[in-house]
DSSP file (Angstrom, degrees, kcal/mol; ACC not computed):
  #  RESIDUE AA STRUCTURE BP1 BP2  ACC     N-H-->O    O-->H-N    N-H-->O    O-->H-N    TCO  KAPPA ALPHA  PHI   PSI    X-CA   Y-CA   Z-CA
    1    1 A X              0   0    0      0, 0.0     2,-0.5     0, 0.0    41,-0.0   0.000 360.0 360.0 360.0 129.5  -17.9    1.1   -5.2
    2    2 A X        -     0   0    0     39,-0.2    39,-0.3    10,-0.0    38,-0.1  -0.971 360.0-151.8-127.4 123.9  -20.0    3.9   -4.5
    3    3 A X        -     0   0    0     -2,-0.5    36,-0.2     1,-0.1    37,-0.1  -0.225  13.4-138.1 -89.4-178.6  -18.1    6.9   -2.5
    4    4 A X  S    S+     0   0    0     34,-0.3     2,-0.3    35,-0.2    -1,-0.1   0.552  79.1  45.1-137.4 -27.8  -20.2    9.1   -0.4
    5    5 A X  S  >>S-     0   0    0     33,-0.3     4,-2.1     1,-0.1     5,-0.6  -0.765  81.2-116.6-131.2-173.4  -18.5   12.3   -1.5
    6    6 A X  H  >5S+     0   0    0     -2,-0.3     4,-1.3     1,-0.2    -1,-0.1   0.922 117.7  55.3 -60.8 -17.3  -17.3   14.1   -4.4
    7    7 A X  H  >5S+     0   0    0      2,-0.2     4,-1.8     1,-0.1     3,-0.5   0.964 105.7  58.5 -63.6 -56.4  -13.4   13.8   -2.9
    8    8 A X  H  >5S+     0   0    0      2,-0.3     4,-2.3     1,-0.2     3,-0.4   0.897 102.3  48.2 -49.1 -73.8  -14.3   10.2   -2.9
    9    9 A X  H  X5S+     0   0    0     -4,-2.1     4,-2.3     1,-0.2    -1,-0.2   0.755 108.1  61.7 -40.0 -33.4  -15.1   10.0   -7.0
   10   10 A X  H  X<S+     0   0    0     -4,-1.3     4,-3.1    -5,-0.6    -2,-0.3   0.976 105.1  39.7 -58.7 -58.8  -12.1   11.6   -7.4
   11   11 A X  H  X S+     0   0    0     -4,-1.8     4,-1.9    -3,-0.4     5,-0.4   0.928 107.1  59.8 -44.6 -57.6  -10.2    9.0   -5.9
   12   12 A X  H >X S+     0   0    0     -4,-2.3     4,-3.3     1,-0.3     3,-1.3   0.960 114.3  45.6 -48.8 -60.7  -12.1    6.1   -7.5
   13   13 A X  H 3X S+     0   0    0     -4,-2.3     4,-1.4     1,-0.3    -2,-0.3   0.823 110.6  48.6 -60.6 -26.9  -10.8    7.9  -10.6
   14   14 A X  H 3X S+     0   0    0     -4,-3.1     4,-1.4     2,-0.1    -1,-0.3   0.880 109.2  49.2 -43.9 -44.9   -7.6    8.4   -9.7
   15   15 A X  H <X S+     0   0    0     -4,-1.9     4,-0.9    -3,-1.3    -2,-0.2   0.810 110.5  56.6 -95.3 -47.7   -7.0    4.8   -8.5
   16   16 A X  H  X S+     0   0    0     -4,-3.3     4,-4.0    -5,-0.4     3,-0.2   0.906 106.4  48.8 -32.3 -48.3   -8.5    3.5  -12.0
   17   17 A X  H  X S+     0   0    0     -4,-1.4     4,-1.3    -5,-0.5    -2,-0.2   0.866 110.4  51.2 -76.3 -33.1   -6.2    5.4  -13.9
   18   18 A X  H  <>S+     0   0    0     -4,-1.4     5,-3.8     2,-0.2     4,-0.3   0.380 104.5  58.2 -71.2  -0.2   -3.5    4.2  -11.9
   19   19 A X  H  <5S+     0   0    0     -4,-0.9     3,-0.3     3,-0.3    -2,-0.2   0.734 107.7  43.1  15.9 -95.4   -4.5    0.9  -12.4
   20   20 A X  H  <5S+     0   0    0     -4,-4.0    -2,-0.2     1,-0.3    -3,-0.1   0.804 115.5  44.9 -54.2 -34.3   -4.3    0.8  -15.8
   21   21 A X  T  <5S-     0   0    0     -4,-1.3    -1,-0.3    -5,-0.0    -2,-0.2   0.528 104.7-124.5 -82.9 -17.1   -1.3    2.5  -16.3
   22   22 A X  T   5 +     0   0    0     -3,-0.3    -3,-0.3    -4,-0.3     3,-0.1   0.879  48.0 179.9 -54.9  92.6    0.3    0.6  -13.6
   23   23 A X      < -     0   0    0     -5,-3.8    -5,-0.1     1,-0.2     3,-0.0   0.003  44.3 -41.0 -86.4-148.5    1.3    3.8  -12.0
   24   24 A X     >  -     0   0    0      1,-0.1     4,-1.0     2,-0.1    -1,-0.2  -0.128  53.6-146.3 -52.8 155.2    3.3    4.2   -8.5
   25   25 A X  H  > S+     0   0    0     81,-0.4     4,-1.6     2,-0.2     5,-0.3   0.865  98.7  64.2 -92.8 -34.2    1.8    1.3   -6.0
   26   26 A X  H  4 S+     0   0    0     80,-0.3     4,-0.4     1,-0.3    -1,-0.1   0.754 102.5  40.6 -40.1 -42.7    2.4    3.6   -3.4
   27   27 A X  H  > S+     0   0    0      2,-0.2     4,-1.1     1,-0.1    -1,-0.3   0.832 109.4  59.6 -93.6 -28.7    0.0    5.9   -4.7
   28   28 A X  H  X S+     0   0    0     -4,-1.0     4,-1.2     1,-0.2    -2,-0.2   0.964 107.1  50.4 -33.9 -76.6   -2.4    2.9   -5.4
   29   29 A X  H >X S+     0   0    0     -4,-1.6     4,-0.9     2,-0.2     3,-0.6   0.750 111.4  49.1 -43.6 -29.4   -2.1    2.3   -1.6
   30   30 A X  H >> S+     0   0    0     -4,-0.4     3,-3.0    -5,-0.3     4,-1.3   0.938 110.6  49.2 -43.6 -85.0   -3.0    6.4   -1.0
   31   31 A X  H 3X S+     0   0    0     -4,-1.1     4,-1.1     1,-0.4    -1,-0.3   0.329 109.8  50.1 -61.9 -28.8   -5.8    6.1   -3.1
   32   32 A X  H <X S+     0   0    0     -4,-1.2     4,-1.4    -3,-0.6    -1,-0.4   0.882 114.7  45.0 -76.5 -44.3   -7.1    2.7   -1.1
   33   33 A X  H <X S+     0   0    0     -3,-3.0     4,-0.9    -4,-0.9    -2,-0.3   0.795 115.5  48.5 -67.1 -45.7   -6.7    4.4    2.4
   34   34 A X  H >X S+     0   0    0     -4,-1.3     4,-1.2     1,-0.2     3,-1.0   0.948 107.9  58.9 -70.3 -47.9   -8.4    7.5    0.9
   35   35 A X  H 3< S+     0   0    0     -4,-1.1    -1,-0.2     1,-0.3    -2,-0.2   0.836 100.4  50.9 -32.9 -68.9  -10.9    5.2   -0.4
   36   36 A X  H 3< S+     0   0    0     -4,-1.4     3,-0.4     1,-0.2    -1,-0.3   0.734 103.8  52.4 -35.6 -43.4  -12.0    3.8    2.8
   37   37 A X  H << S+     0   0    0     -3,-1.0    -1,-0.2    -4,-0.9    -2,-0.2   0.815 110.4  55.3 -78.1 -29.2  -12.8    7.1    5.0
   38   38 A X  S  < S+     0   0    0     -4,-1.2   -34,-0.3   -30,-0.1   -33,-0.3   0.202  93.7 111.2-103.8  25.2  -15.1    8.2    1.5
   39   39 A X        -     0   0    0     -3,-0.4     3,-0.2     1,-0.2   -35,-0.2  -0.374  46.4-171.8 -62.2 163.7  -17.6    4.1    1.8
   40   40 A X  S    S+     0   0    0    -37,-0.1     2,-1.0   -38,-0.1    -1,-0.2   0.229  97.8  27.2 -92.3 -59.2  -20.7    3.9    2.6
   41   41 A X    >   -     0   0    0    -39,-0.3     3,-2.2     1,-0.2   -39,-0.2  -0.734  69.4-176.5-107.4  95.6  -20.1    0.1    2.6
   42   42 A X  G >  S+     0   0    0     -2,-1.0     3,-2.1     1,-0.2     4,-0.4   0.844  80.1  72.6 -53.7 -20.7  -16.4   -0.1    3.5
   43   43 A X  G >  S+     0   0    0      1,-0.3     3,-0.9     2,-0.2    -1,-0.2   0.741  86.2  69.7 -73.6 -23.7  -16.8   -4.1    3.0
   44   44 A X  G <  S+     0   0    0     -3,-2.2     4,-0.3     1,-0.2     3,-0.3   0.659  87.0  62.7 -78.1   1.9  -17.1   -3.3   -0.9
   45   45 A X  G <> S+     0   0    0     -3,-2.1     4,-2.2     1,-0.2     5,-0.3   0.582  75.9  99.2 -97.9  -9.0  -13.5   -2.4   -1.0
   46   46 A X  H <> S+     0   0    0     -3,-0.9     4,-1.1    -4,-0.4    -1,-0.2   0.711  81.2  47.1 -28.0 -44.8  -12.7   -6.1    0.1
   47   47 A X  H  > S+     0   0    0     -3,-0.3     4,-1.6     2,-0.2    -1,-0.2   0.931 115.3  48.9 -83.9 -54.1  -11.7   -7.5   -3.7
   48   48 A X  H  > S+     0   0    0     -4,-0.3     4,-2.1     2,-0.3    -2,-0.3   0.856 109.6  48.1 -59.2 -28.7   -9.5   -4.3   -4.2
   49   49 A X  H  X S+     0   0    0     -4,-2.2     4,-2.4     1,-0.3     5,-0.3   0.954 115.4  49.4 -90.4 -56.1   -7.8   -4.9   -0.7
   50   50 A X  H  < S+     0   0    0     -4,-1.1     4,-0.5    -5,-0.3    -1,-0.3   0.787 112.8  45.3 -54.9 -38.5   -7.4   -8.7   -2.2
   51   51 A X  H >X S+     0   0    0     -4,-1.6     4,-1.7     2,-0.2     3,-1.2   0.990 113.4  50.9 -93.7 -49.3   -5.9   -7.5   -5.5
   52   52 A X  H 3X S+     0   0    0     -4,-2.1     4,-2.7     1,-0.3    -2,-0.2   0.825 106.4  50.1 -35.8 -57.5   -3.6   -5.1   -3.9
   53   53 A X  H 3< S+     0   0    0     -4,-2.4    -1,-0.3     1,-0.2    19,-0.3   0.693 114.5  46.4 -83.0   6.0   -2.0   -7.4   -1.4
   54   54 A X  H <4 S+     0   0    0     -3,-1.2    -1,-0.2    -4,-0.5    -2,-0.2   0.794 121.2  37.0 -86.2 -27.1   -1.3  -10.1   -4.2
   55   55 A X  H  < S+     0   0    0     -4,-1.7    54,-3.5    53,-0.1    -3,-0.2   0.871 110.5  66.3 -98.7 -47.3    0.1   -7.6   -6.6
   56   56 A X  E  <  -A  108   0A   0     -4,-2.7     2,-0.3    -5,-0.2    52,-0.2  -0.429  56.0-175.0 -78.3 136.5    1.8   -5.5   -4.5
   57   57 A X  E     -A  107   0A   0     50,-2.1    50,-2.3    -2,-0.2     2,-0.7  -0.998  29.2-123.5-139.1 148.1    5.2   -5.6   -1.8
   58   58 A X  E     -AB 106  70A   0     13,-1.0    12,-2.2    12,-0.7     2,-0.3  -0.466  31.3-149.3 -64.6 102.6    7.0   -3.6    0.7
   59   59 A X  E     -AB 105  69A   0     46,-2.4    46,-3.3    -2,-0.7     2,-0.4  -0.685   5.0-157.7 -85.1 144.5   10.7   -3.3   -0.5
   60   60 A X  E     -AB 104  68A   0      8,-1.8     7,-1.7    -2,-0.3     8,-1.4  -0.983  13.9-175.6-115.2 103.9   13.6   -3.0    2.3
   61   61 A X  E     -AB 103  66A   0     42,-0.9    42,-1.2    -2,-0.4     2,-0.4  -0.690  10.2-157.9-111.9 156.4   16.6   -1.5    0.7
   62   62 A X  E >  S-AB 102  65A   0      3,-0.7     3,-4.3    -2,-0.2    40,-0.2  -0.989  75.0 -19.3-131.6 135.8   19.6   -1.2    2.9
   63   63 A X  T 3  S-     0   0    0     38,-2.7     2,-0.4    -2,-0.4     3,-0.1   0.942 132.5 -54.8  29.6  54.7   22.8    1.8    1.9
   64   64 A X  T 3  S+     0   0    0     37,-0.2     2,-0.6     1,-0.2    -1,-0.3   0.486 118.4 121.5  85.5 -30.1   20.8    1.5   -1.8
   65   65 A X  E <   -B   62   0A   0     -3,-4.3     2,-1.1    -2,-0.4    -3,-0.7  -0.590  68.9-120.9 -94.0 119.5   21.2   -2.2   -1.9
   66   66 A X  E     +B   61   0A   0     -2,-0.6    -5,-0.2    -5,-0.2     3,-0.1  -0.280  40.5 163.1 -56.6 110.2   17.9   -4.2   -2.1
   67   67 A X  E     +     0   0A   0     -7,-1.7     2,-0.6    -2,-1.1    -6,-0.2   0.687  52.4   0.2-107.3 -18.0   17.6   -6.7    0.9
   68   68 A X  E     -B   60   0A   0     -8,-1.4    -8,-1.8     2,-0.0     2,-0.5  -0.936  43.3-142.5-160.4 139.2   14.1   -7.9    1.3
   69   69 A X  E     -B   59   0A   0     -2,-0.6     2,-0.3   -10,-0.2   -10,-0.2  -0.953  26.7-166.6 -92.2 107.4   10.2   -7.9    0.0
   70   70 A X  E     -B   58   0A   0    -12,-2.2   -12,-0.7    -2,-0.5    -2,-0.0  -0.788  32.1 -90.6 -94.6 158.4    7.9   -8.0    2.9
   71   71 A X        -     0   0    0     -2,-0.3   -13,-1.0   -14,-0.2     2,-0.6   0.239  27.5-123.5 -32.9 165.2    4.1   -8.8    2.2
   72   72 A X        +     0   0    0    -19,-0.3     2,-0.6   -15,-0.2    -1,-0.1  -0.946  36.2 177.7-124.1 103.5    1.6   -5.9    1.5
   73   73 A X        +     0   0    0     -2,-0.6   -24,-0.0     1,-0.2     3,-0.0  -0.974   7.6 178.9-124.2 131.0   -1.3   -6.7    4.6
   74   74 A X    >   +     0   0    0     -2,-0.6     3,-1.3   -25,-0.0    -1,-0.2   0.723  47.4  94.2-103.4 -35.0   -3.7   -3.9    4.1
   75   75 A X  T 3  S+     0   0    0      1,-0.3     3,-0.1   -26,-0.0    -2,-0.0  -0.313  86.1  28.9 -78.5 155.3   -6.4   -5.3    7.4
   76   76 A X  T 3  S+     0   0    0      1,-0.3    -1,-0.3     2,-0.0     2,-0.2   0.019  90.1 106.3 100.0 -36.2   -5.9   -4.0   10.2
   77   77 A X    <   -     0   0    0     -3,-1.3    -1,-0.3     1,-0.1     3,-0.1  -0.661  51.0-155.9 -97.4 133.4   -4.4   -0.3    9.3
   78   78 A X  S    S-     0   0    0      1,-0.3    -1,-0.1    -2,-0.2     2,-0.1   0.517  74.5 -18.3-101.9   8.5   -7.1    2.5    9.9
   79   79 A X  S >  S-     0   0    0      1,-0.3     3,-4.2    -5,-0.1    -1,-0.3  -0.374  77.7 -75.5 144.1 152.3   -5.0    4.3    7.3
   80   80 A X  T >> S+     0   0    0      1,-0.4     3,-1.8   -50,-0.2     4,-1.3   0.361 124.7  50.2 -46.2 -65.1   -2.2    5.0    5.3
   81   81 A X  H 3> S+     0   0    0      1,-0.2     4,-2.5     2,-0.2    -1,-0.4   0.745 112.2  54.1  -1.4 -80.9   -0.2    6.6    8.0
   82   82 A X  H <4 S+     0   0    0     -3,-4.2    -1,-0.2     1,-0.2    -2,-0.2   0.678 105.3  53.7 -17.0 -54.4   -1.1    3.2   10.2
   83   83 A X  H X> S+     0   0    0     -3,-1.8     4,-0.7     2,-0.2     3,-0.6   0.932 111.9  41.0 -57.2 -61.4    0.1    1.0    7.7
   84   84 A X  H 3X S+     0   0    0     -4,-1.3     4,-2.6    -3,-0.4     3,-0.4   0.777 110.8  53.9 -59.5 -44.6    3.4    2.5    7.4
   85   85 A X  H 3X S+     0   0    0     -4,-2.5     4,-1.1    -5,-0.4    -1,-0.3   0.539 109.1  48.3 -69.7   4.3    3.9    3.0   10.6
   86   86 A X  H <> S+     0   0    0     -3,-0.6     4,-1.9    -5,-0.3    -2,-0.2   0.734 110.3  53.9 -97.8 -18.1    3.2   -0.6   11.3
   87   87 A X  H  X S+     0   0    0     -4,-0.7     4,-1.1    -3,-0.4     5,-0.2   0.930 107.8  59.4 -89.2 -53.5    5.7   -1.6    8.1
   88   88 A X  H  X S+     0   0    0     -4,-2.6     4,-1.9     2,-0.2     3,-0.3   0.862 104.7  40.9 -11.5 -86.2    8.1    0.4   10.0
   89   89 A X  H >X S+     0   0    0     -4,-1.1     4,-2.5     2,-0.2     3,-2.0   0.896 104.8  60.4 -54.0 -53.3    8.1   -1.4   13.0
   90   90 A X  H 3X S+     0   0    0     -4,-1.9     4,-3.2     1,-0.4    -1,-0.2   0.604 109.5  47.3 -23.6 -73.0    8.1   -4.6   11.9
   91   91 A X  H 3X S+     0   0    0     -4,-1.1     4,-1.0    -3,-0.3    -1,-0.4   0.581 119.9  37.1 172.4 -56.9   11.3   -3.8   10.2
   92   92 A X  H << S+     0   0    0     -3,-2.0    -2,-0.3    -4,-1.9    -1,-0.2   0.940 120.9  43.3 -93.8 -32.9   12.9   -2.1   13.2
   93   93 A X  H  < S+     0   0    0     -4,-2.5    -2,-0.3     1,-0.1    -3,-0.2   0.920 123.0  36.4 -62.5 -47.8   11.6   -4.2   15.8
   94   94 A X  H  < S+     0   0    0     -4,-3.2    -3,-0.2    -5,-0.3     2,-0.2   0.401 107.5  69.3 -94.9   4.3   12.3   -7.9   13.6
   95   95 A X     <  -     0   0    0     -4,-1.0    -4,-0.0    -3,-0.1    -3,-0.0  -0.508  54.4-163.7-102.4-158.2   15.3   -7.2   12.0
   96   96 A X        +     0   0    0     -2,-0.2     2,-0.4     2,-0.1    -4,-0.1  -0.342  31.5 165.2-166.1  69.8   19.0   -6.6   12.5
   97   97 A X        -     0   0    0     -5,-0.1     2,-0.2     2,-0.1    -2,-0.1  -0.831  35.0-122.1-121.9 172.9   20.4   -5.1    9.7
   98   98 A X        +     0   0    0     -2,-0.4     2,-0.2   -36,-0.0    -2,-0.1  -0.484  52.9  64.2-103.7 167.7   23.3   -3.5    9.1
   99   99 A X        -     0   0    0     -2,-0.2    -2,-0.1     1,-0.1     3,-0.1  -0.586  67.8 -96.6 115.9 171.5   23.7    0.4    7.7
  100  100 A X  S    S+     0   0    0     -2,-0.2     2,-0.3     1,-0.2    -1,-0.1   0.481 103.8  35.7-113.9 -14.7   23.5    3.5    7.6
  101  101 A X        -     0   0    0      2,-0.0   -38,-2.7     0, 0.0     2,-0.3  -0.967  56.9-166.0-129.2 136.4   20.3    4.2    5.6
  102  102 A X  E     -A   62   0A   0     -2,-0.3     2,-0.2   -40,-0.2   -40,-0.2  -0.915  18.2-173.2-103.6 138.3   17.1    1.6    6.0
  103  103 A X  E     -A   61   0A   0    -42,-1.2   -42,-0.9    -2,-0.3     2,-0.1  -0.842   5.0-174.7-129.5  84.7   14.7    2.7    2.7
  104  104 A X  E     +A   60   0A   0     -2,-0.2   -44,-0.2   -44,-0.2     2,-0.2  -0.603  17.6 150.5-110.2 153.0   11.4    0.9    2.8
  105  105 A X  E     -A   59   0A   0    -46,-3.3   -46,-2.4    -2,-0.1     2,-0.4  -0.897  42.4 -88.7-165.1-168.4    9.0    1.6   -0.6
  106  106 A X  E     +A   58   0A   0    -48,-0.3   -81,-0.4    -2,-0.2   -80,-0.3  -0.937  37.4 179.1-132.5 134.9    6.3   -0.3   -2.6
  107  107 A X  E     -A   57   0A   0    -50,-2.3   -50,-2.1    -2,-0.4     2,-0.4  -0.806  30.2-121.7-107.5 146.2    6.6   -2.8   -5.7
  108  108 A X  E     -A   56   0A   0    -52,-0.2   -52,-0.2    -2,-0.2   -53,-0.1  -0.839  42.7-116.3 -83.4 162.2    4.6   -4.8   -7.8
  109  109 A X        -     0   0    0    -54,-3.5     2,-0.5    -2,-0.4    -1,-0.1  -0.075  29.6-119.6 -60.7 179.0    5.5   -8.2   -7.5
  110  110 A X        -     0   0    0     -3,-0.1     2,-0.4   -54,-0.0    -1,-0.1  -0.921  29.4 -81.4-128.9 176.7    6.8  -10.1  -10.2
  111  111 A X              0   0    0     -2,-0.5    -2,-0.0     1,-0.1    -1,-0.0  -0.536 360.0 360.0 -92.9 125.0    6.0  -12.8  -11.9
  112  112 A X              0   0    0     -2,-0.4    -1,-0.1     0, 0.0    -2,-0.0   0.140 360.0 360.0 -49.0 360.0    6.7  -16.0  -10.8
């Protein structure tokens, strides 16, 4: 990965460190979006976008109670904002649940 500015190196370090540590996935996902705008060859971010959506899922909490895991699909979104609004819909448009708070937020998976 080579970033094109110094905001860009920042990220790559950020996204390392979170990484290791397993920090938030949420901010993993920032830090991929961020990622993107600072390429020269967006195509090199292709293996991270592959480890992401295998380790990572959107959780759907309903009043607090966990109800669902959706997939993590990173193509397609032209950034993070995109994504989320896309997770959104999905969510209000293909379900029907019932309650008074819908809470959507990012996991890793677990192991199978």
């Amino acid at each position: 990965m080579v970033p094109t500015t110094a905001a860009g190196a920042d990220l790559v370090l950020d996204l390392r460190e979170l990484l290791l540590s397993r920090g938030h996935p949420g901010k993993c996902v920032r830090c991929f979006f961020g990622l993107l705008g600072e390429m020269d060859r967006p195509g090199a971010l292709l293996p991270l976008r592959g480890w992401l959506e295998e380790q990572l899922e959107i959780t759907v909490a309903v009043d607090g109670a966990l109800v669902e895991a959706l997939p993590v699909r990173l193509e397609g979104s032209e950034g993070i904002h995109d994504f989320c609004e896309r997770a959104i819909r999905t969510v209000h448009r293909d379900r029907a649940y019932r309650g008074k708070r819908i809470d959507l937020g990012f996991r890793y998976r677990e192991a199978a």
